[in-house]
PDB file of N, CA, C and O in Angstrom, chain B, residues numbered from 101:
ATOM      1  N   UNK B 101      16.605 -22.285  32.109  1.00  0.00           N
ATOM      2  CA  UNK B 101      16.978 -21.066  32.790  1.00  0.00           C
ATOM      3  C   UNK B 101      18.281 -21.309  33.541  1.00  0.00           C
ATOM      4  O   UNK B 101      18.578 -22.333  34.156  1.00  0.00           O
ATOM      5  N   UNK B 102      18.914 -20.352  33.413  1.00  0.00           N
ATOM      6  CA  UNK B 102      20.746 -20.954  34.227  1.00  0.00           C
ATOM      7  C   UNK B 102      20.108 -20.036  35.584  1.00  0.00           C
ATOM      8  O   UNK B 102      19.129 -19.303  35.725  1.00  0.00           O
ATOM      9  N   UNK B 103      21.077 -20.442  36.362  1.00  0.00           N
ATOM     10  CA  UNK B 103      20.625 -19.661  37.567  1.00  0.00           C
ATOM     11  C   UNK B 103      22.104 -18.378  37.517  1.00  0.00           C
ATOM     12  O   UNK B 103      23.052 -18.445  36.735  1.00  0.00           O
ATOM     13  N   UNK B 104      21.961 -17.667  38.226  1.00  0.00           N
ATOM     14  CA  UNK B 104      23.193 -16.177  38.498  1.00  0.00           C
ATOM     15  C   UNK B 104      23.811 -16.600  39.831  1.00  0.00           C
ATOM     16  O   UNK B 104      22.901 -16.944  40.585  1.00  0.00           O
ATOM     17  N   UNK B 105      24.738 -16.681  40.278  1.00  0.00           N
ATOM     18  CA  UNK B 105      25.161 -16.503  41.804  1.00  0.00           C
ATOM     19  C   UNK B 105      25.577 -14.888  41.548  1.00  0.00           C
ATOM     20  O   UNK B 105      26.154 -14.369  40.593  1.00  0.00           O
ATOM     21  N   UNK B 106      25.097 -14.363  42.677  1.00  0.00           N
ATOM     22  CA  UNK B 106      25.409 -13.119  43.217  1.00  0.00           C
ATOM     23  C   UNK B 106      26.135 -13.035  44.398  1.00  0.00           C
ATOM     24  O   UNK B 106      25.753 -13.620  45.412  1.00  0.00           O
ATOM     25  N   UNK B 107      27.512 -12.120  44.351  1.00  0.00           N
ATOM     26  CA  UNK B 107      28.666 -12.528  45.466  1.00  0.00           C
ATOM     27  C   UNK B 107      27.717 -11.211  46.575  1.00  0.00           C
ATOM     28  O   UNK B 107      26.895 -10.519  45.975  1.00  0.00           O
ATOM     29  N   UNK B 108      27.837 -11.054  47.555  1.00  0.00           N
ATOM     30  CA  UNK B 108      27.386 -10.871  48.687  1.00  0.00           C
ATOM     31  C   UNK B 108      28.142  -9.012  48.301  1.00  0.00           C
ATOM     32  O   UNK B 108      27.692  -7.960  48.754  1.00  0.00           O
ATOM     33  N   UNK B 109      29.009  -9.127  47.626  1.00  0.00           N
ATOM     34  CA  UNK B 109      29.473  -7.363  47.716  1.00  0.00           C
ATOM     35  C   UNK B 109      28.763  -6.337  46.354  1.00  0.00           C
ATOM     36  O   UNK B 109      28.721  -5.115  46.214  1.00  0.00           O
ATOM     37  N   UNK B 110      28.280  -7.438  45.518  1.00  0.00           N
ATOM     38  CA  UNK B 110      27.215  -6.859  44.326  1.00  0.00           C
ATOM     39  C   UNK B 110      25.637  -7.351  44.241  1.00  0.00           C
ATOM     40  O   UNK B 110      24.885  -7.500  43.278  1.00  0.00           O
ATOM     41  N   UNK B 111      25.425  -7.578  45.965  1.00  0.00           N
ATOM     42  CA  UNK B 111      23.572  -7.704  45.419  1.00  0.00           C
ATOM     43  C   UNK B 111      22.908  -6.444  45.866  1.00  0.00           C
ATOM     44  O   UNK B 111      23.372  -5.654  46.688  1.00  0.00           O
ATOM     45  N   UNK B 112      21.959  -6.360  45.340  1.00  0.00           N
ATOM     46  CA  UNK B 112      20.778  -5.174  45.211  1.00  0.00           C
ATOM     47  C   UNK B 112      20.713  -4.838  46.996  1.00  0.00           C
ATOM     48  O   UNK B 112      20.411  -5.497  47.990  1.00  0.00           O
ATOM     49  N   UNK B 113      21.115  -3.627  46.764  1.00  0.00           N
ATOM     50  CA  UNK B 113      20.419  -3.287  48.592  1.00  0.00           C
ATOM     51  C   UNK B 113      19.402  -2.816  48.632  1.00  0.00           C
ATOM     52  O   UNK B 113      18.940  -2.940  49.767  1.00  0.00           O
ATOM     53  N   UNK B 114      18.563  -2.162  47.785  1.00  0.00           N
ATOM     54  CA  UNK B 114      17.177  -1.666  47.619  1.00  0.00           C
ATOM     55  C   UNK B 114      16.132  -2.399  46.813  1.00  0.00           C
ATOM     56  O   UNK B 114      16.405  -2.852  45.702  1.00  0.00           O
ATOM     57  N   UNK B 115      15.050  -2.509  47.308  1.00  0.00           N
ATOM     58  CA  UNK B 115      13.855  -3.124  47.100  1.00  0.00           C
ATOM     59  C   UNK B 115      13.796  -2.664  45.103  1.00  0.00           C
ATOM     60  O   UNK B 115      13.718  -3.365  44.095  1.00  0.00           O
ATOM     61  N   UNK B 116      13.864  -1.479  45.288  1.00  0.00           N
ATOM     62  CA  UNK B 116      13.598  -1.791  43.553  1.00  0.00           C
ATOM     63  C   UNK B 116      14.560  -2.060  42.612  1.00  0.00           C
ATOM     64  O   UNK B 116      14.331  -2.410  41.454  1.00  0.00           O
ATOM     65  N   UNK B 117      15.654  -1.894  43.120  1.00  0.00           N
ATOM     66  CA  UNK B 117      16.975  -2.630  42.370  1.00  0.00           C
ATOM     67  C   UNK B 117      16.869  -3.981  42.398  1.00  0.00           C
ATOM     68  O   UNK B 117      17.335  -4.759  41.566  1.00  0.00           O
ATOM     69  N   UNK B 118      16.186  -4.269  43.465  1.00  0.00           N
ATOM     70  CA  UNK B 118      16.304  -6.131  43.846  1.00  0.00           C
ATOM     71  C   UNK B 118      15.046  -6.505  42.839  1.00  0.00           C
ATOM     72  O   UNK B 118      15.147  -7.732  42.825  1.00  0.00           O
ATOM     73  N   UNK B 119      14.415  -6.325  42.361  1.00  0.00           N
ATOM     74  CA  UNK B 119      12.826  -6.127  41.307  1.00  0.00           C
ATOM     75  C   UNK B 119      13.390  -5.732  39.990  1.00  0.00           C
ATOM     76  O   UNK B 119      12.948  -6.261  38.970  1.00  0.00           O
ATOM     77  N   UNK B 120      14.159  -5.005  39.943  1.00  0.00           N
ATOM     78  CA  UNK B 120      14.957  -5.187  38.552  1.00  0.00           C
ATOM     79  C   UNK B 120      15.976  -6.420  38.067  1.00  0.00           C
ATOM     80  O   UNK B 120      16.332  -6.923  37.001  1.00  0.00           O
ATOM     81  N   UNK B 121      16.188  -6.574  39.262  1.00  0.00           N
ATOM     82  CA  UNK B 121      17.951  -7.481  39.045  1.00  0.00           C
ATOM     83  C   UNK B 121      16.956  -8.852  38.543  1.00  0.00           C
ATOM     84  O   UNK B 121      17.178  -9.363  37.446  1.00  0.00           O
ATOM     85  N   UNK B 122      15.723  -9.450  39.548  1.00  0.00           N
ATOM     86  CA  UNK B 122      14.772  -9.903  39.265  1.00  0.00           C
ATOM     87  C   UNK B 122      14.029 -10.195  37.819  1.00  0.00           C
ATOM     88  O   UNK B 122      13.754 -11.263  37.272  1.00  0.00           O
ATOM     89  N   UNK B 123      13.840  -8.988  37.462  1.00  0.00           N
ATOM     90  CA  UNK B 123      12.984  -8.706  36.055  1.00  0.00           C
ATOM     91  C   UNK B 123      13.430  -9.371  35.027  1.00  0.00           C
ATOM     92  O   UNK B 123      12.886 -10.094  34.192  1.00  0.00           O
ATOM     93  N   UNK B 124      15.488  -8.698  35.375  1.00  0.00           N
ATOM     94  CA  UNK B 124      15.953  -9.105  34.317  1.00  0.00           C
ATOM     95  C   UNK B 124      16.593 -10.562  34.294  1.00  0.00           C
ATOM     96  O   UNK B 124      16.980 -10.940  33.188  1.00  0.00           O
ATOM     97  N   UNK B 125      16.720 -11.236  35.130  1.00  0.00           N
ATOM     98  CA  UNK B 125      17.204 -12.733  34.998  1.00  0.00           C
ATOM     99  C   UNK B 125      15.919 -13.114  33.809  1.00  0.00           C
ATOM    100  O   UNK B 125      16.062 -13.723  32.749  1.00  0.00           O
ATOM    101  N   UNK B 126      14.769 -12.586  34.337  1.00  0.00           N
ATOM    102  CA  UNK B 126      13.397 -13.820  33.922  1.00  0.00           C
ATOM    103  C   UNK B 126      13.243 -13.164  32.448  1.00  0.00           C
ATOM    104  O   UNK B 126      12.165 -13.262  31.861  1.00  0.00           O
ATOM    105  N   UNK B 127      14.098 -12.642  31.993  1.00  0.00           N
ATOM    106  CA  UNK B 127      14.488 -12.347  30.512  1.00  0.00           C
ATOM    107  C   UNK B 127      13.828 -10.778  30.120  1.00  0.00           C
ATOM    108  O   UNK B 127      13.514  -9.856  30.872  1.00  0.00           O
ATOM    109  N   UNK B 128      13.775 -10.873  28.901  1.00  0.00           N
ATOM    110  CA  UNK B 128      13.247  -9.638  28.056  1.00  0.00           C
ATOM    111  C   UNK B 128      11.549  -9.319  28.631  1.00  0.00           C
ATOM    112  O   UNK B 128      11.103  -8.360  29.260  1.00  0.00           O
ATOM    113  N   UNK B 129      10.954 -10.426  28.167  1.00  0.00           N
ATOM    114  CA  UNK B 129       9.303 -10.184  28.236  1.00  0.00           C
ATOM    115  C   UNK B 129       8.928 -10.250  29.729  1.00  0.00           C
ATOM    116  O   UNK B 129       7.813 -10.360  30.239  1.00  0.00           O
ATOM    117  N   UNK B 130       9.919 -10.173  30.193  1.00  0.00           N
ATOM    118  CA  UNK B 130       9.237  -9.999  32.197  1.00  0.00           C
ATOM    119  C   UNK B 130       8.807  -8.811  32.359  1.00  0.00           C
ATOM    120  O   UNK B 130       9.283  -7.919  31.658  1.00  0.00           O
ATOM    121  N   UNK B 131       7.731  -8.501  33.396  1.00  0.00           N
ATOM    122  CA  UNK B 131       6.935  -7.556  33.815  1.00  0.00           C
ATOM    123  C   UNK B 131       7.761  -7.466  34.780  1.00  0.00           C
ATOM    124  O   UNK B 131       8.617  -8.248  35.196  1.00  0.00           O
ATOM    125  N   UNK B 132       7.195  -5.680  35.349  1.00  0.00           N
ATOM    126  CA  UNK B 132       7.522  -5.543  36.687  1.00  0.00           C
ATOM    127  C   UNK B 132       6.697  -6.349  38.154  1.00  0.00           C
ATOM    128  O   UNK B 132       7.124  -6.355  39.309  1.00  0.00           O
ATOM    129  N   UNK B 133       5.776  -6.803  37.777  1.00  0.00           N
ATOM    130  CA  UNK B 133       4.687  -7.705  38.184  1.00  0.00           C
ATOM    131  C   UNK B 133       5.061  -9.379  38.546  1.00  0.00           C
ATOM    132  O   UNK B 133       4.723 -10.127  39.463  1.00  0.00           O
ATOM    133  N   UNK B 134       5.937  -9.543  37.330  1.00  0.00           N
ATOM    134  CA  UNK B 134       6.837 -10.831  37.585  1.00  0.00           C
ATOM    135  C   UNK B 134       7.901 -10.397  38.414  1.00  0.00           C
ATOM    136  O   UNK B 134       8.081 -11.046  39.444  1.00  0.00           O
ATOM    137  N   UNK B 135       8.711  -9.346  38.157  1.00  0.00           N
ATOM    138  CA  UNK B 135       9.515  -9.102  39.214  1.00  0.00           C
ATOM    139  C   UNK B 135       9.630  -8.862  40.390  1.00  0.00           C
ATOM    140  O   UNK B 135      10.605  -9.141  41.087  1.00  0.00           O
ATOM    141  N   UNK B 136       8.331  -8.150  40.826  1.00  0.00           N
ATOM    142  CA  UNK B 136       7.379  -7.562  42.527  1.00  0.00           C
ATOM    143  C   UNK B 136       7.534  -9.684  42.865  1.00  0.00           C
ATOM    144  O   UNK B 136       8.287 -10.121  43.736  1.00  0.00           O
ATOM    145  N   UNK B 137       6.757 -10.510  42.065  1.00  0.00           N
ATOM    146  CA  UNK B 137       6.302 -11.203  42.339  1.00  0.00           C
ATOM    147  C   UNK B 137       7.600 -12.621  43.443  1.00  0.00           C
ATOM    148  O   UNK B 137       7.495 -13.257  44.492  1.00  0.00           O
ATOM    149  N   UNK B 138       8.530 -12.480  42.481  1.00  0.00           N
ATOM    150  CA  UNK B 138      10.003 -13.167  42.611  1.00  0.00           C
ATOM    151  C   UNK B 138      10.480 -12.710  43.829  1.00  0.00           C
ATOM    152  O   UNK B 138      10.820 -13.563  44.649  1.00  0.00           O
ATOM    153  N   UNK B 139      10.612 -11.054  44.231  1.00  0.00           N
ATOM    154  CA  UNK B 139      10.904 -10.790  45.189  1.00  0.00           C
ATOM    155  C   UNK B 139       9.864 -10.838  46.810  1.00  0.00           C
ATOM    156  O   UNK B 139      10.200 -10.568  47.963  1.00  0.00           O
ATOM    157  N   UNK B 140       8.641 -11.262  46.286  1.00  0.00           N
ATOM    158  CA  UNK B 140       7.724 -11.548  47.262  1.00  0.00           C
ATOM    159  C   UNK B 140       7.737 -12.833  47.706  1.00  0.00           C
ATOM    160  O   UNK B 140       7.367 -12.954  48.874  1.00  0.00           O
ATOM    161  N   UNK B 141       8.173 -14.232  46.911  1.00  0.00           N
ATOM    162  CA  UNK B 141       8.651 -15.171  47.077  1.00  0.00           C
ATOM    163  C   UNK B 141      10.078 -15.308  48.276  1.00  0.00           C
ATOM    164  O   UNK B 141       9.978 -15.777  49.410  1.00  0.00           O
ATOM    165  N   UNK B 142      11.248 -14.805  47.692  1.00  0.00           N
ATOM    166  CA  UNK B 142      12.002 -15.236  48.342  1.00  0.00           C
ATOM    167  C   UNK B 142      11.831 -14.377  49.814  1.00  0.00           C
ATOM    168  O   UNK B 142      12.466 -14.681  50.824  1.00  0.00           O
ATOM    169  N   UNK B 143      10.924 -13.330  49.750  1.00  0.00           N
ATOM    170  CA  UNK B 143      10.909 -12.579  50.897  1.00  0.00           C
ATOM    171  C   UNK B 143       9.672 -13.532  51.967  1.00  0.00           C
ATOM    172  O   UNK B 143       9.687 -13.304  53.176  1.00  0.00           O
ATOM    173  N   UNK B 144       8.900 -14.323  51.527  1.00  0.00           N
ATOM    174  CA  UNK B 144       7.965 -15.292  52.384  1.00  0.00           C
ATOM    175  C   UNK B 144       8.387 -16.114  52.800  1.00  0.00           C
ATOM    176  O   UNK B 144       7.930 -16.543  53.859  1.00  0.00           O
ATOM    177  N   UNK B 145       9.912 -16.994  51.910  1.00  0.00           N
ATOM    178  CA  UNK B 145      11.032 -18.187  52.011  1.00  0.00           C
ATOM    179  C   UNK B 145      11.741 -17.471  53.275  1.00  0.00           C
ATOM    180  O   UNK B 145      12.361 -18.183  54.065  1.00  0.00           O
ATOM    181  N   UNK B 146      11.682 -16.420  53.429  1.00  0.00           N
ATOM    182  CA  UNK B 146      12.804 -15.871  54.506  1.00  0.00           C
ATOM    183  C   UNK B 146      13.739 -15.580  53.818  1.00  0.00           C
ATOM    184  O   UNK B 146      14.568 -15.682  54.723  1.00  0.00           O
ATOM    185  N   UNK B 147      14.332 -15.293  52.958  1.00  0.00           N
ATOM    186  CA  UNK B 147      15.449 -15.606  52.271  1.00  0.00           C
ATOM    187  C   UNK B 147      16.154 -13.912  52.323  1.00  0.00           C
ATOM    188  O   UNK B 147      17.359 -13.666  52.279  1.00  0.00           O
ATOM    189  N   UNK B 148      15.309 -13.140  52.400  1.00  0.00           N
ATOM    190  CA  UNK B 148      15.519 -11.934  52.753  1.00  0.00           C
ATOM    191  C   UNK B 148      14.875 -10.929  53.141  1.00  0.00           C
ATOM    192  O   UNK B 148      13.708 -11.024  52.762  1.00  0.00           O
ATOM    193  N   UNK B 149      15.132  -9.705  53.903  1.00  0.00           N
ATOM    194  CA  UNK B 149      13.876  -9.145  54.407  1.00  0.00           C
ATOM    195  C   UNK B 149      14.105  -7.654  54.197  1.00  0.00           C
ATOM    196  O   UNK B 149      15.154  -7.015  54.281  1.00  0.00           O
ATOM    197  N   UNK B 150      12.803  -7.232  53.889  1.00  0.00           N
ATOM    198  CA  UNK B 150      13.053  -5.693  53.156  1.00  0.00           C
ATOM    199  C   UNK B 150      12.327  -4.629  54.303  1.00  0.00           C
ATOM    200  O   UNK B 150      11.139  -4.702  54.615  1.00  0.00           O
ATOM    201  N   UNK B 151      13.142  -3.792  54.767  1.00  0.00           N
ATOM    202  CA  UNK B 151      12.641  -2.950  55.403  1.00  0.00           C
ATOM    203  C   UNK B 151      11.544  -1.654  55.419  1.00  0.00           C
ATOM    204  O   UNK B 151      10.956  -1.817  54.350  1.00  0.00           O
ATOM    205  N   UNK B 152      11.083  -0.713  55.923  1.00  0.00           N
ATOM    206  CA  UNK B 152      10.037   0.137  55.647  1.00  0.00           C
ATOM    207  C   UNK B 152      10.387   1.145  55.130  1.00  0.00           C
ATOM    208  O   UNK B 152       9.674   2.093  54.803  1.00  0.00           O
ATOM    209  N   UNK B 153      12.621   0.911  54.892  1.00  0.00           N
ATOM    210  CA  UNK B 153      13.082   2.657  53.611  1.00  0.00           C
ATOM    211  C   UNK B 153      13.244   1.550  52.484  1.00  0.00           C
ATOM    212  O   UNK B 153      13.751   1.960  51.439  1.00  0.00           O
ATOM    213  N   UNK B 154      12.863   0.103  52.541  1.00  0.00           N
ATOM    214  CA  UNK B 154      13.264  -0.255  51.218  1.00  0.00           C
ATOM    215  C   UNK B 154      14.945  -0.834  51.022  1.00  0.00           C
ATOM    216  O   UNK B 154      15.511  -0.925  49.933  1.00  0.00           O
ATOM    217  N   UNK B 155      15.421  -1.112  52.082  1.00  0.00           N
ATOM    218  CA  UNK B 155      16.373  -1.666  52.353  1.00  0.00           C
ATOM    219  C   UNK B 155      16.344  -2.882  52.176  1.00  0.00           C
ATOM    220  O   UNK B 155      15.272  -3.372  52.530  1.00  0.00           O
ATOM    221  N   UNK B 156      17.306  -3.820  51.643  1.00  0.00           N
ATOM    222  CA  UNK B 156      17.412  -5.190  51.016  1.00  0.00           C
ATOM    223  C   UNK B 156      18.314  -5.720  52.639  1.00  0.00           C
ATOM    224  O   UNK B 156      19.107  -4.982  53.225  1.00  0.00           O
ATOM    225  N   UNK B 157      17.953  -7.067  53.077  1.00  0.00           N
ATOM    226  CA  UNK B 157      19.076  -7.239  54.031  1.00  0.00           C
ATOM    227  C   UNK B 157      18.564  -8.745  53.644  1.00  0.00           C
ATOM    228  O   UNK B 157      17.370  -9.005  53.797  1.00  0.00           O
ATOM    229  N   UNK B 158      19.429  -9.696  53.164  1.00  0.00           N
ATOM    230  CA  UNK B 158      19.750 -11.159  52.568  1.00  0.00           C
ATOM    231  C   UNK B 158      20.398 -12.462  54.192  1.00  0.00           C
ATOM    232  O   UNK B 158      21.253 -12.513  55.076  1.00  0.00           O
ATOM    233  N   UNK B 159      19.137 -13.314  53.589  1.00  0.00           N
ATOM    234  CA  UNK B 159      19.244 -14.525  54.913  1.00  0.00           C
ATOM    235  C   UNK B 159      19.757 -15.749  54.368  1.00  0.00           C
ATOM    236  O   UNK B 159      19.253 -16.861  54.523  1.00  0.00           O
ATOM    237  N   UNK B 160      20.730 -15.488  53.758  1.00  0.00           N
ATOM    238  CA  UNK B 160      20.923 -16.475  52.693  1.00  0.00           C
ATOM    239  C   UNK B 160      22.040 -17.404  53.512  1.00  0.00           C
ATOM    240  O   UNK B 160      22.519 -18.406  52.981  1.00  0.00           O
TER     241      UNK B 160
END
């Protein structure tokens, strides 16, 4: 798996854009389930924190 760097002026600001952007790294046969899942990860890491409109805000 290669990893993506994402520059800070093109990452996902919304929770389900950030679940797509997600989906699609982990290829074709990813679920939205794998993708909920990825973004529940880095959101327990701290790594970013999603607000109650669904706002993306990155602790990177």
């Amino acid at each position: 798996m290669t990893t993506e760097v994402v520059s800070p002026k093109n990452r996902p600001k919304k929770k389900t854009t950030m679940v797509s952007h997600a989906k699609s790294s982990l290829g074709k046969s990813a679920t939205d389930k794998q993708g909920e899942a990825v973004v529940e990860e880095l959101r327990k890491a701290k790594k970013l924190v999603i607000d109650e409109k669904g706002a993306v805000t990155y602790r990177i």
